[in-house]
KOLTI-469966 format. One line per field, with one value per residue (C-alpha): residue number from 1; z, y, x. Coordinates in steps of 0.02 Angstrom, whole numbers. Layout:
BEGIN
num = [NUM, ...]
pz = [Z, ...]
py = [Y, ...]
px = [X, ...]
END
This chain:
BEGIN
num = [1, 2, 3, 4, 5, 6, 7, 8, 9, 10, 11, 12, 13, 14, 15, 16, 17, 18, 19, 20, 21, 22, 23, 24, 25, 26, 27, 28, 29, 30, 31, 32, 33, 34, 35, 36, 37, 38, 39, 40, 41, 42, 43, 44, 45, 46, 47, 48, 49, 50, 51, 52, 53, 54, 55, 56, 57, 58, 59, 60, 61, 62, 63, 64, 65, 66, 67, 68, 69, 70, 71, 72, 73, 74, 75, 76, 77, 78, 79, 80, 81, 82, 83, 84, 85, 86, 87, 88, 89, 90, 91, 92, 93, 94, 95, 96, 97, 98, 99, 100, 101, 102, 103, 104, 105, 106, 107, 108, 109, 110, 111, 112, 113, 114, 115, 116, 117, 118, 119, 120, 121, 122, 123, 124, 125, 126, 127, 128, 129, 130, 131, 132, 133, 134, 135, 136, 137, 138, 139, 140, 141, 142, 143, 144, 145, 146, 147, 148, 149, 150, 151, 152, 153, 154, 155, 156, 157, 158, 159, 160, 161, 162, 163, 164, 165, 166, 167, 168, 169, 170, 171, 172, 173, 174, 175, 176, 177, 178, 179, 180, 181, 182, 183, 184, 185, 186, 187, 188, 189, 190, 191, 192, 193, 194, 195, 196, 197, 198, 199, 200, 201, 202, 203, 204, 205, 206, 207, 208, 209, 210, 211, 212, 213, 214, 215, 216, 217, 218, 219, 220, 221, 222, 223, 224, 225, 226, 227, 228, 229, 230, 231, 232, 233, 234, 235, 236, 237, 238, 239, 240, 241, 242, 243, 244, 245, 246, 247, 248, 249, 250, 251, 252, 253, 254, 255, 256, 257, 258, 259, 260, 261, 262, 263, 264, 265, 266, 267, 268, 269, 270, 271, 272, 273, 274, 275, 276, 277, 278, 279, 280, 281, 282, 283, 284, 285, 286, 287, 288, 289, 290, 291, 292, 293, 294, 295, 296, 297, 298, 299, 300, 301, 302, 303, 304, 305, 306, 307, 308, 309, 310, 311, 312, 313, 314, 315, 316, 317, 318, 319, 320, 321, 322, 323, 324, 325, 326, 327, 328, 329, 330, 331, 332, 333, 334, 335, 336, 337, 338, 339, 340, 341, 342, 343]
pz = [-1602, -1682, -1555, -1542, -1724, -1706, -1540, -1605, -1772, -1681, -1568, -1712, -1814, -1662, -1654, -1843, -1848, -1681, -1747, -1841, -1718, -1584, -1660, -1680, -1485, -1459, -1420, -1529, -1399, -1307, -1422, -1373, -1512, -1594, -1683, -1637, -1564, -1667, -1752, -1632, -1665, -1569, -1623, -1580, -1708, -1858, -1969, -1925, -2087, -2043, -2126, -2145, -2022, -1882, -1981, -2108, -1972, -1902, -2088, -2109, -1954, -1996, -2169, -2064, -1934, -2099, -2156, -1965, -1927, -1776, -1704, -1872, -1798, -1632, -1691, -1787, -1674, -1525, -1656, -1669, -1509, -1479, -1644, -1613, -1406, -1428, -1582, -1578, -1637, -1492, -1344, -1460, -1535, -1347, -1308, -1461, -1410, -1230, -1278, -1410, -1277, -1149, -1296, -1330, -1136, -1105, -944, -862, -1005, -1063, -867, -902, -1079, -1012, -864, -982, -1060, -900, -853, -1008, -1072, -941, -1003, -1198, -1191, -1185, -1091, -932, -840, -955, -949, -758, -801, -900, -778, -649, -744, -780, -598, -556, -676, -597, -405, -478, -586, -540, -565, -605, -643, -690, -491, -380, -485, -438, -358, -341, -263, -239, -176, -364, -393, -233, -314, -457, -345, -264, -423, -484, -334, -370, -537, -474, -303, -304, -469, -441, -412, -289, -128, -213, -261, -66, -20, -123, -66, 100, 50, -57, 131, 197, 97, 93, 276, 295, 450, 495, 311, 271, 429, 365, 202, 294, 412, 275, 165, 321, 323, 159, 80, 235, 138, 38, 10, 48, 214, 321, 224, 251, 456, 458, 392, 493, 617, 558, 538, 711, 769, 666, 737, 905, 876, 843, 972, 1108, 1265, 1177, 1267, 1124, 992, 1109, 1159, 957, 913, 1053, 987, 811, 883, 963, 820, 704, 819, 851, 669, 579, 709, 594, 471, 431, 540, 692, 789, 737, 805, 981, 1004, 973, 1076, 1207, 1206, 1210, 1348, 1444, 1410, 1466, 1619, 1664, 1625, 1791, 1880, 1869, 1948, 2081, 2092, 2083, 2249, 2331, 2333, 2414, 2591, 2626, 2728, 2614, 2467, 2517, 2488, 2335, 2275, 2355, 2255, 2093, 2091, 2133, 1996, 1888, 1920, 1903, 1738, 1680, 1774, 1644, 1674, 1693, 1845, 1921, 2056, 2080, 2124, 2252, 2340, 2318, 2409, 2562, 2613, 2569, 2670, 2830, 2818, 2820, 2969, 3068, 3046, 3109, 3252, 3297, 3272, 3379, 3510, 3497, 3527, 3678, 3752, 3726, 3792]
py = [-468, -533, -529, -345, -310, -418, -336, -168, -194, -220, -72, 58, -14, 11, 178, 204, 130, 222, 405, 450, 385, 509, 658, 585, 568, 728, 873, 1038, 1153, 1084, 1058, 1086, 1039, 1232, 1175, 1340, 1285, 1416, 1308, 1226, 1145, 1041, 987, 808, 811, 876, 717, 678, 684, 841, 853, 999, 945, 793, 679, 692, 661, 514, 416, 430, 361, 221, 190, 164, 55, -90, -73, -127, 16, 49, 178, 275, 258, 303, 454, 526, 505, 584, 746, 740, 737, 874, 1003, 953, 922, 981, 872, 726, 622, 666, 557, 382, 453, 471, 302, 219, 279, 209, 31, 39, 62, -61, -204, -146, -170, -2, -1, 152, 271, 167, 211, 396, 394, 302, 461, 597, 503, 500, 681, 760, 678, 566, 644, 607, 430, 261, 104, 210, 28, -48, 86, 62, -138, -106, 33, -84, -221, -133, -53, -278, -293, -151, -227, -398, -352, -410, -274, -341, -544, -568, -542, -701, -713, -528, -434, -351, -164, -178, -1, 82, 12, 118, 301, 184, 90, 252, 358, 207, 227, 431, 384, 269, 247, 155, 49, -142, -176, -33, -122, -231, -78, -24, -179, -202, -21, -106, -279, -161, -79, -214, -307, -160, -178, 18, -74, 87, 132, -46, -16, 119, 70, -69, 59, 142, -2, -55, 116, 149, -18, -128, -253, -285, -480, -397, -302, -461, -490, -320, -323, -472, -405, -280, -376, -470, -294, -250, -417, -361, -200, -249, -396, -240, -125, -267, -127, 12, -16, 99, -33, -179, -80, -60, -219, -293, -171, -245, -435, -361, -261, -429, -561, -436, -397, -560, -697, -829, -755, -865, -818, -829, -974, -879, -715, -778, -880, -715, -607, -738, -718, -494, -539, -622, -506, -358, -436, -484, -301, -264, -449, -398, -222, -320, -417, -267, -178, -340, -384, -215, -176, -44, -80, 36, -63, -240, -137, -44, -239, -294, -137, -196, -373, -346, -235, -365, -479, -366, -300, -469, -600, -733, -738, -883, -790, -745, -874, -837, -674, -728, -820, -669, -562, -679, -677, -502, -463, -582, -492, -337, -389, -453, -282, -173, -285, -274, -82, -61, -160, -51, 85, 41, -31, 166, 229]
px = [334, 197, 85, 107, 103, -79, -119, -88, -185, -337, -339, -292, -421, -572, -496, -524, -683, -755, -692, -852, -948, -828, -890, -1077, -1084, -1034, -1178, -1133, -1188, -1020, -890, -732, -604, -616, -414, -362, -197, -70, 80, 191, 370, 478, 660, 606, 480, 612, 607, 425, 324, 202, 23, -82, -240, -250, -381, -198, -85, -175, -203, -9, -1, -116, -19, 156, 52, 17, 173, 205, 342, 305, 417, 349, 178, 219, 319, 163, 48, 160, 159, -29, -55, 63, 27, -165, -185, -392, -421, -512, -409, -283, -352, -363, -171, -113, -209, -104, 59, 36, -3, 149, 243, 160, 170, 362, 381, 445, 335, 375, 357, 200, 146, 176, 84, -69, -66, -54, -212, -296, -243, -269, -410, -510, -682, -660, -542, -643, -616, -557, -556, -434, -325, -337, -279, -144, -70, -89, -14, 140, 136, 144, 287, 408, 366, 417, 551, 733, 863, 1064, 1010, 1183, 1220, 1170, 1009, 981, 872, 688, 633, 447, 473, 493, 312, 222, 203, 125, 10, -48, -80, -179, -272, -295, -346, -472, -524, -683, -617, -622, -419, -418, -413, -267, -164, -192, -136, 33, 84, 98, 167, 309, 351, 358, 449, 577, 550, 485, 362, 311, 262, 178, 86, 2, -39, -138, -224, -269, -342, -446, -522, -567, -595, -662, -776, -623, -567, -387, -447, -427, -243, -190, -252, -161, 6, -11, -5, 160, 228, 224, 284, 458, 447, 439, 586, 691, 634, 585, 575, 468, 305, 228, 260, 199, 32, 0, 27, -70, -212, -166, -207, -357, -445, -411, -500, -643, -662, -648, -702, -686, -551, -406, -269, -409, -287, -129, -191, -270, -63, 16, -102, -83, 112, 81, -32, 105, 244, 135, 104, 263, 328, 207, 272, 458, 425, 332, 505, 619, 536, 499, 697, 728, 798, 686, 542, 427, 473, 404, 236, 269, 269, 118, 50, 120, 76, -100, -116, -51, -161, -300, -262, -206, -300, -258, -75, 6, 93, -51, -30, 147, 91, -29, 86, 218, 83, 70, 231, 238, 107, 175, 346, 262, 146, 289, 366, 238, 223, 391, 381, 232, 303, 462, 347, 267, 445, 493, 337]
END
């Protein structure tokens, strides 16, 4: 707790020393703090100690904060912020009250507090970026967090930290960690294995964040996404077209990216599979009685091999097509010599 005490010290006392300097920066011909908010009570705030202005409210605050009682602190600046919302002193209160919180690892409400900064006050608050950090930090903790320990070590749901993630990503979308964000809203999908939902957040971070250093990750677990996808729906030709697209778009875009040998193995194996979805309705007309049939397959296994000419069963299906072709030869000779018999 020390830490916190310490760590808290030092950011009320910036606060302190920047306020004269908060109203110095601001032009007169566009001041908005007019304190004409009328009074304003809230049971919550009964046995807060209530001062007649907010320049009041915040020293009383600042006396509980060295006599390190926090909640005290916390509780007077919450009614500042509250009886005073245009004051100047309410965006570094609000700021306060957040990183109590995030130091007293209450993480969600700290989230909440640092948004109600951000909302309420994004044009007056400083050090928008670190606010962005610590949201993020906290957004880190929940997707990490294990929930029931006492239970086989417990458990994690990445998926509580995605509406996080995402308003991070409102808050900021050209800020450093961006891309990042992007990306964990797909690995917490995925991980919750919502493939459909992780594959989107990675569409999505490709798009808008392509120079990214997590653009090639995100293509590439994308790619693993569709791989389960398909594993549970093996005959949907839809998923097996997309994720051959997926293989495609990856070795086109990054040439020389990590998972280059990885990729070309797997596209090789969609490669194969789609062809042989063509090869065995080659095989299913070819074994047919019918006459008509034998060149239905002849049909089918040249286009096969012209659509995938790097099958392995490419040569199978040449040889197919011979004797395909001689049966079908023999036929019509016998047919047309049947025909001139009956002539």
């Amino acid at each position: 707790m020390r830490l916190h005490y310490l760590f808290l010290s030092i950011i009320i006392l910036i606060f302190s020393a920047g306020e004269s300097s908060f109203s110095e920066e601001s032009d007169a011909s566009t001041e908005v703090h007019l304190y004409k908010e009328s009074d304003r009570t809230s049971f919550r705030f009964v046995w807060t100690k209530k001062r007649a202005t907010p320049e009041e409210q915040w020293g009383m605050a600042i006396k509980f904060q060295k006599k390190k009682e926090l909640k005290k602190t916390k509780k007077q600046l919450e009614y500042l912020v509250f009886r005073w919302p245009n004051s100047k002193e309410a965006p570094l209160a609000q700021r306060v009250v957040a990183d109590i919180l995030y130091a007293n690892g209450d993480l969600e409400e700290a989230f909440d507090a640092y948004q109600y900064l951000i909302d309420n006050y994004s044009s007056q608050m400083k050090e928008y970026n670190s606010v962005l950090n610590n949201q993020f930090d906290i957004a880190l903790k929940i997707m990490k967090k294990k929930r029931m320990r006492w239970l086989f070590g417990g458990y994690t749901t990445p998926v509580r930290a995605v509406k996080l993630f995402e308003q991070i990503i409102r808050n900021g979308a050209q800020w450093k960690k961006a891309p990042e964000a992007q990306f964990l809203v797909g690995k917490a999908h995925e991980k919750d294995k919502e493939y459909e939902l992780a594959i989107v957040a990675y569409s999505i971070l490709g798009f808008r964040y392509p120079a990214s250093s997590f653009a090639e990750e995100g293509a590439w677990r994308k790619i693993k996404s569709l791989q389960k996808l398909h594993e549970i729906n093996e005959n949907s030709p839809e998923i097996l077209d997309r994720y051959l697209v997926a293989t495609t778009y990856y070795l086109l875009t990054y040439n020389k990216g990590k998972y280059n040998n990885d990729v070309r193995m797997l596209r090789n194996e969609l490669y194969e599979i789609k062809a042989k979805s063509v090869f065995d309705k080659a095989n299913f007309y070819a074994k047919k009685a019918d006459p008509r049939h034998p060149k239905a397959a002849v049909l089918y296994y040249k286009k096969m091999m012209e659509e995938y000419p790097k099958s392995t069963l490419v040569p199978i299906a040449k040889e197919r097509i011979i004797e395909l072709e001689a049966k079908i030869e023999k036929r019509e000779e016998k047919n047309q010599k049947k025909g001139d018999k009956n002539g």
